[in-house]
N, C-alpha and C positions, 0 to 999 in steps of 0.2 A: 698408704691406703687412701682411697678414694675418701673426700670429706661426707658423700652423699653417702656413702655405704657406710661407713664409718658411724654417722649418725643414727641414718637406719639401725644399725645394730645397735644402737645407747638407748632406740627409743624402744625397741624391741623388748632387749634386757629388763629396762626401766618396766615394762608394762608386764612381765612374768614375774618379775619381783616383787611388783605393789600388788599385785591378781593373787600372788600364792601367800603372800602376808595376810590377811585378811586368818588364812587357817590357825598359822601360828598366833596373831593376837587375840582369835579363841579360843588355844590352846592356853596360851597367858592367861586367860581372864578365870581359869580354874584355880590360881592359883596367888594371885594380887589381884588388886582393886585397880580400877580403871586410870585413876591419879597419880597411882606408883608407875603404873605399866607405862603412860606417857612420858611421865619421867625420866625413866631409865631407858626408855625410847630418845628420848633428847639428848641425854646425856650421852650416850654413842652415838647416835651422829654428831653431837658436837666434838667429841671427842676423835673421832675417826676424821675430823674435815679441817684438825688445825694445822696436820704436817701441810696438807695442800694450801693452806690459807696461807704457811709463810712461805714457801715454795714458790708461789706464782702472783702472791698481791700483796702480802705485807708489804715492799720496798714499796709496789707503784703506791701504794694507799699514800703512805708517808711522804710521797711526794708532789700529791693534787693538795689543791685547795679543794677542800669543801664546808657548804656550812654544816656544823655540825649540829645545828638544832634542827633539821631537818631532817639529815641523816639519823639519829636519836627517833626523833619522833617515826620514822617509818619503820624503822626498825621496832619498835617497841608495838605499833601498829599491825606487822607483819605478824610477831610474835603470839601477839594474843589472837589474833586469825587462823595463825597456826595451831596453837594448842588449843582453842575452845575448838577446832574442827576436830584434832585428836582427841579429847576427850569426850565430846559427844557421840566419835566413832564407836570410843569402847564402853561408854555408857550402852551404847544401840548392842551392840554386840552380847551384853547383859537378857534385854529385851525382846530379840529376834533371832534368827538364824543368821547365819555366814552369807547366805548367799542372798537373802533380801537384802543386807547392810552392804554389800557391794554394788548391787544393782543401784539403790537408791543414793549411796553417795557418787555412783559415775552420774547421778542429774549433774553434776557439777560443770562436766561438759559441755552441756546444752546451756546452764544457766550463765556460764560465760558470756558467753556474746550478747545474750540480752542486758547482763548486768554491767557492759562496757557501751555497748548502745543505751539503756533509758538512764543511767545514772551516771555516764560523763560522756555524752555524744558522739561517740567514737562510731566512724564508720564502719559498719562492717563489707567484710568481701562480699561478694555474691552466691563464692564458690562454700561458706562456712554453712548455710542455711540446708543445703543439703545432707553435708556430714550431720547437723543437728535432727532433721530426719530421720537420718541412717542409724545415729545414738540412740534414739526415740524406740526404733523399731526394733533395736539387738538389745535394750533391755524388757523391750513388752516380751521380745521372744524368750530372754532367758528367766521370766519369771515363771511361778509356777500357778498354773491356773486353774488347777482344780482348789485350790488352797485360796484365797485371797484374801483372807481376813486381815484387816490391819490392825499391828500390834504400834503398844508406844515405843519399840526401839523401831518401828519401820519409820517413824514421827521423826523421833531423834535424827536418822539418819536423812533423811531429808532436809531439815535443819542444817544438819551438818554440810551438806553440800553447798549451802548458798554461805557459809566459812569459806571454803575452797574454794568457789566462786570467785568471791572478793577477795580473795588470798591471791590469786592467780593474775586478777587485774590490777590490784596495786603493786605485783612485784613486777609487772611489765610496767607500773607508770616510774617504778622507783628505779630500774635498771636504764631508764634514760637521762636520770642524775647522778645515778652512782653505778656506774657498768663496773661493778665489781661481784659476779657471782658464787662466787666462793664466800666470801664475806657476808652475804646476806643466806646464803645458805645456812651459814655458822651462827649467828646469830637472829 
């Protein structure tokens, strides 16, 4: 199979699957607390990503050098980017509907490239500021506008975006030291 198609379909997949989660973690949230639900949200995928981890990078891990006070600290860094984003997701989810807590955590999109641009000078393309437009404009349209009252889970999840944000830019700055993705996935 084509890599370009091949991809195309992973990122497809990927965006039907995170788009219809959002139903299910407020289906969750009827029945655990926000802290459990992350949990045992962690706990399968890390569970589900270790036959792959020895599969395809445990041997190469064990045979680079790296430091590992770095690899440690990004990881751990990673980590709690991760989960304070997951649990402020299912906090918001508490506080707001389904579909505002979606809309306001894809800011995360947009806030990318500005949070790679002012906070470690990273060039941006030219062609990115567009799509940031285009983000801009498919959540004004998909919100609902006779309603606009802002709740504190619409807060939370905005919050929560700029997690994702900085989740997203330090695991591109860490896969240039440790091009191990599965492993950072895993942990």
């Amino acid at each position: 199979m084509n890599k370009k198609l091949f991809s195309f379909i992973c990122a497809i997949s990927c965006s039907f699957i995170w788009g219809s989660a959002f139903v299910a973690q407020d289906m969750g949230m009827d029945h655990i607390g926000p802290f459990t639900f992350t949990g045992v949200r962690m706990v399968i995928a890390f569970l589900s990503l270790i036959p792959f981890f020895f599969i395809y990078e445990f041997n190469k891990i064990k045979k680079t050098k790296v430091n590992s006070k770095i690899v440690v600290s990004y990881i751990c860094l990673l980590g709690f980017l991760l989960s304070a984003g997951m649990c402020l997701q299912q906090f918001a989810l508490l506080r707001t509907d389904v579909a505002n807590t979606a809309v306001f955590t894809i800011l995360y999109v947009v806030l990318v490239p500005f949070v790679a641009y002012f906070f470690f000078s990273k060039n941006i393309h030219w062609s990115i500021w567009p799509s940031v437009l285009m983000c801009l404009l498919g959540g004004f349209l998909l919100t609902e506008l006779d309603d606009v009252t802002i709740r504190v889970g619409d807060t939370l999840s905005v919050i929560n975006a700029f997690f994702w944000a900085f989740h997203i830019v330090f695991i591109s700055k860490f896969l240039r030291i440790f091009n191990y993705p599965i492993t950072i996935a895993e942990f």
